[in-house]
Every structure is written in structure tokens, then in C-alpha cells.
N, C-alpha and C positions, 0 to 999 in steps of 0.2 A: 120882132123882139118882144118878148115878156119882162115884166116888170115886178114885182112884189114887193106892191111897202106897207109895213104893218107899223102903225102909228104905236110909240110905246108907254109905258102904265098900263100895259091892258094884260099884264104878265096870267097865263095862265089859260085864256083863251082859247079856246079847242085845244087843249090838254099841251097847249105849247108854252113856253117859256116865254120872258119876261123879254122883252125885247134892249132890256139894258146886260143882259147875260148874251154874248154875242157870240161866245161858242155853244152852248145850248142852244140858239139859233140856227146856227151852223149843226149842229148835230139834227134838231126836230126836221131840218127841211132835206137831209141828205139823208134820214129813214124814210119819209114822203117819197124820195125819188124825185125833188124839184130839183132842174135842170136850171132853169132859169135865173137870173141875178134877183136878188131881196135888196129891196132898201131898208133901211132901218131908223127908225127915228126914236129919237132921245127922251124920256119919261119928261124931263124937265122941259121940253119944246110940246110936246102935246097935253101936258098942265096947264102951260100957258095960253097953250092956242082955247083950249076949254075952259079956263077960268076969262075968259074975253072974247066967245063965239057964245051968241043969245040964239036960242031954237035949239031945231032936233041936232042931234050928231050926225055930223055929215061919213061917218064912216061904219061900216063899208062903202068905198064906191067904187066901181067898176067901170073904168075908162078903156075904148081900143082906139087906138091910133092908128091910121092908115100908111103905104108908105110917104105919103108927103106930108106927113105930119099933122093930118086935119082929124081932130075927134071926132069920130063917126058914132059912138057908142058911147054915152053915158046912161050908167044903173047905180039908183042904191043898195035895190036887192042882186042878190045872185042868179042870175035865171038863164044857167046851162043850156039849153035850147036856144035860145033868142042869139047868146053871145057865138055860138055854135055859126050858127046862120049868117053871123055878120062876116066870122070870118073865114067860112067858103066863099061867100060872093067875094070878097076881099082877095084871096089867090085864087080864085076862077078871072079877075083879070089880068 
């Protein structure tokens, strides 16, 4: 299973919408051809998590979960190769 949560305030972001416009979301990720379920998170819940989170921005972050539930894969960057690799060896078992 895949996952997409795009933390919201960040309206605009690779030419996508506002993550408080939930059919605009709906529409950006069904011309992508994402198959997969989006989370979506609320402008007012990631104001708050960012006006009370000291450091970097933890986001993007790139989690795989294996099937018993154990994270195997944490990234902050994107690095298509690496995530690639985790999840061949992952269904080669």
C-alpha cells in the first residue's frame, strides 16, 4: 500500500493546489495518474504543528513500511533509486 500525505499551507507547491481545496486535490492527483490514497492535512493543523516545531522542516519525508509494519526506509530527500531498491528486495521476499 502507498500512502500520500501532503501536509497543508503549502497551497501551490509543484503547481498543485492548496491542500484545503480537496477537489482540486482530487483533480491534480487524478491528471498525475496517482492510483494511490492522499492523506490530507488541514492548513490550520500544520500552522500549528510549525509554529511549535523548533529546526528544520521535517517535511518531505519518505517513509516504506514493510508488510509487518516495521519502517524500513526513512528519507528526507527524494532519492528514486535508493527507495526503488528497498522495494524490490521487499517483494523479492
Amino acid at each position: 500500500m502507498v500512502v500520500g500525505v501532503n501536509p497543508g499551507g503549502r497551497g501551490g507547491v509543484q503547481g498543485g493546489p492548496s491542500t484545503d481545496d480537496i477537489g482540486g486535490v482530487q483533480r491534480y492527483t487524478e491528471n498525475l495518474g496517482v492510483t494511490y490514497p492522499i492523506g490530507l492535512e488541514q492548513t490550520s493543523n500544520y500552522t500549528a504543528y510549525t509554529a511549535n516545531y523548533r529546526g528544520a522542516n521535517p517535511f518531505p519525508v519518505d517513509i516504506i513500511v514493510d508488510k509487518d509494519g516495521k519502517m524500513v526506509y526513512i528519507a528526507r530527500e527524494y532519492e528514486p533509486d535508493a527507495m526503488t531498491a528497498i522495494i524490490e528486495r521487499l517483494l523479492a521476499r
